[in-house]
C-alpha positions as CSV (number, residue, x, y, z in Angstrom):
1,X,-93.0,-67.6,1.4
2,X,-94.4,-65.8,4.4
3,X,-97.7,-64.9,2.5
4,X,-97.9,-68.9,2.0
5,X,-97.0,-69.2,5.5
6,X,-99.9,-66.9,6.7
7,X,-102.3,-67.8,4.3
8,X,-105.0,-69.4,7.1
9,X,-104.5,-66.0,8.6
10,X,-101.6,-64.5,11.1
11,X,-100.7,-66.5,14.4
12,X,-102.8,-64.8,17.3
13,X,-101.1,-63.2,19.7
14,X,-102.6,-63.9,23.5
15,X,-101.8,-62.1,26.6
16,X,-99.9,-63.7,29.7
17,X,-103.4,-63.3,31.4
18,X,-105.0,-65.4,28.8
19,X,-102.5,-67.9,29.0
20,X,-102.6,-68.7,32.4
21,X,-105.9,-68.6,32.2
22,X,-106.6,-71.4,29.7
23,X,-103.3,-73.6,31.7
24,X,-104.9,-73.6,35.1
25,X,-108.5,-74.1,34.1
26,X,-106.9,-77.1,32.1
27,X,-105.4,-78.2,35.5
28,X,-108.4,-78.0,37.5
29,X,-111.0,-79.4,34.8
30,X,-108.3,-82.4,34.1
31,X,-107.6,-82.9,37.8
32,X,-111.5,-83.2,38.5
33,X,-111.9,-86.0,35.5
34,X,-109.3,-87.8,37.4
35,X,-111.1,-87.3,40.9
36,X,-114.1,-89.2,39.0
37,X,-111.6,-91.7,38.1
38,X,-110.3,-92.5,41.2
39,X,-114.0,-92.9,42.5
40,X,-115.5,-94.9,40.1
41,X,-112.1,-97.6,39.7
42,X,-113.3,-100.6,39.4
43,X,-110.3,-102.4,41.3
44,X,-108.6,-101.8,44.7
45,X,-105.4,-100.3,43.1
46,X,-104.6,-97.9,40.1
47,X,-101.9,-96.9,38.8
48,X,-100.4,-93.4,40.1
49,X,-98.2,-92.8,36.9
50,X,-101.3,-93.3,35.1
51,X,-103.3,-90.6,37.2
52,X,-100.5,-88.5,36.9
53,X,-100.7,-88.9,33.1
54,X,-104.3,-87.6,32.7
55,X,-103.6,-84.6,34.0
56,X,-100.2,-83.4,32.4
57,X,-101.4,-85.0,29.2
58,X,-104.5,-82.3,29.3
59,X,-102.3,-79.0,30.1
60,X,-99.5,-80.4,27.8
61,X,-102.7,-80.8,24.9
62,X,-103.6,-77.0,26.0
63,X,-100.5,-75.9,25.8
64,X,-100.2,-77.0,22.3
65,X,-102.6,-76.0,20.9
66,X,-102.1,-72.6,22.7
67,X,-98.9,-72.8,20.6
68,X,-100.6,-73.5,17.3
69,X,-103.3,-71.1,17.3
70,X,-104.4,-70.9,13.6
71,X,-100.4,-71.0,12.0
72,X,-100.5,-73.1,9.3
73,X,-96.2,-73.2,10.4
74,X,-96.4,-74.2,13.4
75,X,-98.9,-76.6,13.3
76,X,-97.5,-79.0,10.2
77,X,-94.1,-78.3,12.6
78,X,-95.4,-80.0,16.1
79,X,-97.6,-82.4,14.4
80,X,-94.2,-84.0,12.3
81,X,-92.8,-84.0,16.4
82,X,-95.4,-85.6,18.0
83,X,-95.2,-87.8,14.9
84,X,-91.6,-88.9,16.3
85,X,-92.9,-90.0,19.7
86,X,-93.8,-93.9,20.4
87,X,-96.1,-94.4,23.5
88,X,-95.4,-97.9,24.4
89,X,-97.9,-98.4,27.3
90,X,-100.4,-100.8,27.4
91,X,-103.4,-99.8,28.3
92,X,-105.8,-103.0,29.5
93,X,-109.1,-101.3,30.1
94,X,-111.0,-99.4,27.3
95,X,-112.6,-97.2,30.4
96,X,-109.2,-96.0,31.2
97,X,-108.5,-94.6,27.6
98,X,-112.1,-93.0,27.6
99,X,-110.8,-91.4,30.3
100,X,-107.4,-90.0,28.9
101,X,-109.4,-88.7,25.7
102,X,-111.6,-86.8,28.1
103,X,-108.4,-85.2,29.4
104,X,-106.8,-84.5,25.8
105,X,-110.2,-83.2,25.0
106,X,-110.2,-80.9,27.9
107,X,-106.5,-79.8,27.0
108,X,-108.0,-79.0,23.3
109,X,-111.2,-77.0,24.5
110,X,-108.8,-75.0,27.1
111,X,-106.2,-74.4,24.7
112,X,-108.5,-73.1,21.8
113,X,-110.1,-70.6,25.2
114,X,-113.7,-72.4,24.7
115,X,-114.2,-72.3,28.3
116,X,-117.7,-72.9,27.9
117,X,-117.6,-75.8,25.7
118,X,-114.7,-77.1,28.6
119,X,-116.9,-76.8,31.6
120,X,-119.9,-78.0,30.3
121,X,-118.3,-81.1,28.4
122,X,-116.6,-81.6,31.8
123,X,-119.3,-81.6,34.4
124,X,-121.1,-83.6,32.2
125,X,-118.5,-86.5,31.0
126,X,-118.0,-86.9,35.2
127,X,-121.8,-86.9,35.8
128,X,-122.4,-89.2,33.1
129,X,-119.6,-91.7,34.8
130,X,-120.9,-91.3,38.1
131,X,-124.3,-92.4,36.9
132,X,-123.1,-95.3,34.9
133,X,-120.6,-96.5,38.4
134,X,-123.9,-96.1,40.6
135,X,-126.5,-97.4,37.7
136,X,-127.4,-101.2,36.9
137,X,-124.9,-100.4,33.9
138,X,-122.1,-100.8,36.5
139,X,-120.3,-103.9,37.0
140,X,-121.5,-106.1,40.3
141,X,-118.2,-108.2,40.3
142,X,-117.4,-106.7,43.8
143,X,-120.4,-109.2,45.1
144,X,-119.2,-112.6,43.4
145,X,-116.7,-115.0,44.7
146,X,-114.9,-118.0,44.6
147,X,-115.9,-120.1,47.7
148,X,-114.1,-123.3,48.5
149,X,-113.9,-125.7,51.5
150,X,-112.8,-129.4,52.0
151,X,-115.5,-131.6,53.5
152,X,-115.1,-135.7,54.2
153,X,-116.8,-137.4,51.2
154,X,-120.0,-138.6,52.4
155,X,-120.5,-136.4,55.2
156,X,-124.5,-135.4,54.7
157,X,-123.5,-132.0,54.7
158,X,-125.8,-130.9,51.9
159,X,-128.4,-129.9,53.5
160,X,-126.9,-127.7,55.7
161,X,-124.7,-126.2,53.1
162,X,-128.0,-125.5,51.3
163,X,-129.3,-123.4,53.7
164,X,-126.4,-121.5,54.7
165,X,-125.5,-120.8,50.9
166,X,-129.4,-119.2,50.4
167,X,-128.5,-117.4,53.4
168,X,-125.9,-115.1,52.4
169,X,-125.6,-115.5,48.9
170,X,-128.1,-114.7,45.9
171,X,-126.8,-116.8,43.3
172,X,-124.8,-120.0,43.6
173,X,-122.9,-122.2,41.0
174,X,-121.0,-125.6,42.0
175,X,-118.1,-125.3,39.8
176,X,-115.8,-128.3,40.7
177,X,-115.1,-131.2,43.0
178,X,-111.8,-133.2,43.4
179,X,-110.2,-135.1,46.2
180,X,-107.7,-133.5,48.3
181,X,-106.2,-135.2,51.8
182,X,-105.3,-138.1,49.6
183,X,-108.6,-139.1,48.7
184,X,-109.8,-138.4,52.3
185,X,-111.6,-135.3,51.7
186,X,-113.3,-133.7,48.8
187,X,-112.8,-130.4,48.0
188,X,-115.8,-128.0,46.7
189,X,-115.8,-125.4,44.7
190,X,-118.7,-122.7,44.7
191,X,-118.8,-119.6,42.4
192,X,-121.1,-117.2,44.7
193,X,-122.6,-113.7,44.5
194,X,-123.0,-112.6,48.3
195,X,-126.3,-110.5,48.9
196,X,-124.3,-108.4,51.1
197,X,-120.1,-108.2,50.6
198,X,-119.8,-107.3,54.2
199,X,-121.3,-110.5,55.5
200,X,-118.2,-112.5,54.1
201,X,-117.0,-113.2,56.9
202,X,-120.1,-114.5,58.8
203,X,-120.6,-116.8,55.7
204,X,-116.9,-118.7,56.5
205,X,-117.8,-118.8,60.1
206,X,-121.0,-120.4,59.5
207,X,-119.3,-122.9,57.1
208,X,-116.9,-124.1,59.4
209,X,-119.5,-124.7,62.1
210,X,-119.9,-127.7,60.2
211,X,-118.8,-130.8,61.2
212,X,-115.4,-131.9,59.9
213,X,-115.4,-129.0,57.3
214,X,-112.0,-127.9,56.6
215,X,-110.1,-125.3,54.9
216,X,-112.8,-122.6,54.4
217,X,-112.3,-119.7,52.2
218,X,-113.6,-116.9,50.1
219,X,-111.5,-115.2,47.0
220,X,-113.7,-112.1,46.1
221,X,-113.1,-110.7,42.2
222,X,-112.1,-107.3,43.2
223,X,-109.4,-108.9,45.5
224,X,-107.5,-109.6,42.4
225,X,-104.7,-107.7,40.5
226,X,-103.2,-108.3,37.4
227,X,-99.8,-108.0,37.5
């Protein structure tokens, strides 16, 4: 039984140095990936837990397969464990997952002491995700907008809505118009893409310059959260 046992060769035996060694430079490579994470989130708020999560899932992945080394034993034993375990969270953005694999990936490199194939696969997963954030690949919903404002129907405001709109915004979209006040005002509704996000408020200001404009205000995407 033990010759089946060790027939892919006898567990290797590593030194507390070693160990360490391959633990910590899971930590640090895992806590970087998350660094690049929080800098590149595409929304105001992330989850901590989740941060959290990256990292101890790459030191636990290292210390697995620190465990295993190349036992046939042990590693049928802790893959029928895992095997047991149900991970019920649900995940909403494929970018987030990419970014967990790179940490379990991390954990595997670490654990089976590739250090090179760690570092290297590390600094250039967060470089290529830096590019992509700062790149025309990255996502320019932090510019649009929903802008809405109730105006008197009739008002001959167009004009001057015209030119305040090609002002501070590069693109410009009437989505809808209802009545509101009872069918005394009209309310508009203008999906926008500012030319500069900082210049929101002096787009509201300017709008409710106008005469008997009412109500003004700007929802950007980014301002959202799902709950």
């Amino acid at each position: 039984m033990d010759e089946f046992l060790t027939v892919f060769g006898p567990a290797r035996v590593l030194g507390l140095e070693q160990i360490l060694c391959s633990v910590l430079m899971s930590f640090v490579l895992c806590t970087l990936v998350t660094s690049v994470y929080r800098w590149t989130a595409e929304t105001l708020t992330y989850s901590r837990s989740f941060i959290q999560a990256m990292v101890l899932s790459g030191v636990i992945t290292c210390v697995i397969i620190l465990a295993i080394g190349n036992n046939l034993a042990r590693g049928l034993g802790i893959l029928g464990t895992l095997a047991l375990i149900r991970f019920r969270s649900h995940i909403r953005d494929p970018r987030d997952i990419t970014f967990l694999f790179a940490t379990l990936a991390i954990g595997i490199a670490t654990g089976a002491t590739v250090f090179s194939v760690a570092i290297v696969g590390t600094l250039a997963f967060c470089g290529i995700a830096l590019y992509l954030h700062y790149s025309p690949y990255s996502s320019r919903r932090e510019y649009e907008g929903l802008l809405r404002f109730v105006a008197p129907p009739g008002a001959g405001l167009q004009g001057s809505l015209d030119r305040i709109l090609e002002e501070f915004c590069s693109q410009v979209q009437l989505i809808a118009l209802r009545d509101a006040i009872q069918g005394e005002g009209v309310e508009h509704a203008y999906q926008v893409r500012l030319r500069d996000p900082s210049c929101r408020q002096d787009l509201i200001e300017a709008i409710r310059e106008l005469p008997a404009v009412d109500n003004v205000s700007i929802l950007m995407q980014r301002s959202t959260v799902e709950i």
